[in-house]
matplotlib code that plots the C-alpha trace (Angstrom):
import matplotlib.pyplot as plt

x = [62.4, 59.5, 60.4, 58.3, 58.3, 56.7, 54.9, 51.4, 50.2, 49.6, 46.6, 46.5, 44.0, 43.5, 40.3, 40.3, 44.0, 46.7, 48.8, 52.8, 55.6, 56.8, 53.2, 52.6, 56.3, 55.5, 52.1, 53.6, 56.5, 54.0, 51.6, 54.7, 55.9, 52.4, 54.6, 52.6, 52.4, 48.5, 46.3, 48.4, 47.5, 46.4, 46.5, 45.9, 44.0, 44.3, 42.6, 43.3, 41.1, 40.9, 38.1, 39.2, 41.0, 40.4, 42.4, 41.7, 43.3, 41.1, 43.1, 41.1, 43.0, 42.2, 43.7, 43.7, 40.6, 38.0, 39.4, 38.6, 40.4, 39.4, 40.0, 39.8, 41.6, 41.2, 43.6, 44.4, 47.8, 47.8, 51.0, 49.7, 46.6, 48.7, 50.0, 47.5, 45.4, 48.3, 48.7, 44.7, 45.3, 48.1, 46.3, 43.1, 45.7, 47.0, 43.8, 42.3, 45.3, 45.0, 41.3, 41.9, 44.6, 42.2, 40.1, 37.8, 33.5, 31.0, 28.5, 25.5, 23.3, 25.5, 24.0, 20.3, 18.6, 16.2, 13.9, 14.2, 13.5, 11.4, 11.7, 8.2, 9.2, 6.6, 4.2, 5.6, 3.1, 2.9, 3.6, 6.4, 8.7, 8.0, 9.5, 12.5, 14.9, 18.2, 20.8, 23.7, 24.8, 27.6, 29.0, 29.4, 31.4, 29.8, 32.2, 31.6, 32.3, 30.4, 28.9, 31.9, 34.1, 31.9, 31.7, 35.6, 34.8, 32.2, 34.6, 37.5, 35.3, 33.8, 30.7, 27.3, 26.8, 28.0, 26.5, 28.1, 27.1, 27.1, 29.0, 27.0, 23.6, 25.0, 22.4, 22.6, 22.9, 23.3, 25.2, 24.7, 24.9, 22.9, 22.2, 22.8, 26.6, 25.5, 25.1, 21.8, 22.0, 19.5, 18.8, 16.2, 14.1, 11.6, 8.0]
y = [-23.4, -21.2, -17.4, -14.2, -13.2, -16.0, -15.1, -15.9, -19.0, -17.0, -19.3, -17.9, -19.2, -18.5, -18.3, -18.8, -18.3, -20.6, -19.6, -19.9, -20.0, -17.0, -15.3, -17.2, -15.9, -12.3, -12.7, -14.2, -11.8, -8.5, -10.5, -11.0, -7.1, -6.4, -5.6, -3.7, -5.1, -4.7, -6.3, -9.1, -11.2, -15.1, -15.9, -14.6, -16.0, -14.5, -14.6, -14.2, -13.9, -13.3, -11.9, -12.1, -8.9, -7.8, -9.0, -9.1, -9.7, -9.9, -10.3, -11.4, -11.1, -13.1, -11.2, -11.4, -9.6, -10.9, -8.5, -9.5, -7.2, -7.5, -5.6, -6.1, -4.1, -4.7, -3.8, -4.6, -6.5, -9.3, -7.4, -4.2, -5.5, -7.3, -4.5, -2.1, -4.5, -5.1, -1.2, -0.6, -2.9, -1.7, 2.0, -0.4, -2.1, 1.5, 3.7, 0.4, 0.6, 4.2, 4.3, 1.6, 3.9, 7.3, 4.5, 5.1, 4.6, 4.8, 7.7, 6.8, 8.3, 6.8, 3.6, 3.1, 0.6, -1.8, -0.1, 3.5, 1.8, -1.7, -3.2, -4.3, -7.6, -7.6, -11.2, -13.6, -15.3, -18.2, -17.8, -15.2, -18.2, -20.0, -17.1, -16.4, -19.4, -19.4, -19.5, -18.9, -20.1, -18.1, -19.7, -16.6, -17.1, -15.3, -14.5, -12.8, -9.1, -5.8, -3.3, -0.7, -3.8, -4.7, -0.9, -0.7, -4.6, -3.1, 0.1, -2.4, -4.7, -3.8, -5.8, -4.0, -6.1, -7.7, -10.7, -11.5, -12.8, -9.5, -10.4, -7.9, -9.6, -12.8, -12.6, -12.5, -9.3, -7.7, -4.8, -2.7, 0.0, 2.5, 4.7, 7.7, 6.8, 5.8, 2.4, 0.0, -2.4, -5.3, -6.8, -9.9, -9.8, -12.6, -12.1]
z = [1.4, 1.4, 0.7, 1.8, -1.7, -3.5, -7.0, -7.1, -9.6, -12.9, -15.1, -18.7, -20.5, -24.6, -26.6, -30.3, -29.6, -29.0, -25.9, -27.1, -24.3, -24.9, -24.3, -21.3, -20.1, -21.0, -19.4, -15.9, -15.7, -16.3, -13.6, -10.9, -11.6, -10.0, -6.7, -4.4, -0.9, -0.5, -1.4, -1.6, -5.0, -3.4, -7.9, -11.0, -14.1, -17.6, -20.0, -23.9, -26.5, -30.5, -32.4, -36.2, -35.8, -31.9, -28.9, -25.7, -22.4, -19.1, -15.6, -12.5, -9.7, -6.5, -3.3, 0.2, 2.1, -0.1, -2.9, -6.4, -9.1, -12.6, -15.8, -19.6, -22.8, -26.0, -29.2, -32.1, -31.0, -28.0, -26.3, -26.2, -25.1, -22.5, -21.4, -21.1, -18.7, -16.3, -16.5, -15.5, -12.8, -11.1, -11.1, -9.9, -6.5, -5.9, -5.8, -3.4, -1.3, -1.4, -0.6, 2.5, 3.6, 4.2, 5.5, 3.2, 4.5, 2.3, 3.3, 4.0, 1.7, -1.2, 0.3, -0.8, 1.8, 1.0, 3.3, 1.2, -2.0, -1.8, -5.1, -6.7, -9.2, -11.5, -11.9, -14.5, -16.5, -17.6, -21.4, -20.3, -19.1, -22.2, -24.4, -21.9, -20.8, -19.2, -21.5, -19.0, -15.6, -13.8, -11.0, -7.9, -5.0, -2.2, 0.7, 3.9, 4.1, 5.5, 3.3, 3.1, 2.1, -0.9, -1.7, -2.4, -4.0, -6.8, -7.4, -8.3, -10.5, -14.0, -12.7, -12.0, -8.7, -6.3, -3.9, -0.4, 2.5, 4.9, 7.9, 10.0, 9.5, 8.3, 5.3, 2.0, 0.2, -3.1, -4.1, -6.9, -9.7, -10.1, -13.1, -10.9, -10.4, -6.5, -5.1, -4.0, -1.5, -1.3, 2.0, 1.3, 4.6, 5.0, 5.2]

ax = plt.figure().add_subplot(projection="3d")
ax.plot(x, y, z, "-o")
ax.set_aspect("equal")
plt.show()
């Protein structure tokens, strides 16, 4: 029997710590008391993690719309750690569902068109590359959204961009930070 208030699959997940039952219990019950109706969490992945004598806890929260929540905490003990990231999170899901509600729009001179500002990448030699390899590969998903929705996306995330395929234009685009507090949008146009 399938109710309408079915908890979303909770994935903790410990580094340089061993995740006990009564962790991953305290974990999932602080992830299920996450009872706002919107945005409506699709699943949750935590992630714990000890640094001699740090600890950290990360959530990622996958919900409906596209919406991607994340936040991290760190302390000196895993609970309060715990804690304090399910707390920023919750205040993250209300001031989204908030912002939605006022239907919020980003104005338009918050978002800094390609056109405005055409980015020059500089040449890259040859002996350049040999100096600088890749030493990390993230995997991104890119999902369809329009500008506005990957606005409220970046505010939510602790990231500095975001990629996504812009369902207006159907292209690729990147999202991002700028030092000024505002946002950059790039729209890759061929030439």
């Amino acid at each position: 029997m399938l109710t309408t208030n079915a908890h979303p699959p909770v994935k903790v997940t410990g580094r340089h710590f061993h995740v006990t039952d009564a962790i991953n219990d305290y974990v999932t019950r602080k992830i299920e008391s996450l009872h706002l109706d919107y945005p409506k969490i699709i699943e949750a992945h935590v992630i714990l993690e000890v640094e001699k004598y740090r600890h950290l806890a990360e959530v990622i929260l996958v919900c409906s719309n596209h919406i991607t929540i994340e936040a991290c905490e760190e302390t000196d003990d895993m609970y309060a750690a715990i804690d304090a990231v399910v707390d920023k999170v919750a205040r993250q899901m209300r001031k989204y569902k908030t912002r939605l509600m006022r239907k919020h729009r980003p104005r338009k001179d918050v978002i800094q068109h390609l056109d405005e500002h055409v980015l020059h990448p500089e040449p890259v030699e040859e002996d350049d590359q040999a100096e600088h390899a890749v030493v990390r590969i993230e995997r991104y998903p890119v999902k369809p959204m329009f500008v506005d929705e990957a606005v409220l996306q970046l505010e939510m995330s602790h990231r500095q961009f975001i990629v996504f395929n812009n369902a207006r234009s159907s292209r690729l685009n990147v999202l991002y930070r700028r030092k000024s507090g505002d946002f950059g949008l790039i729209d890759p146009t061929s030439t």
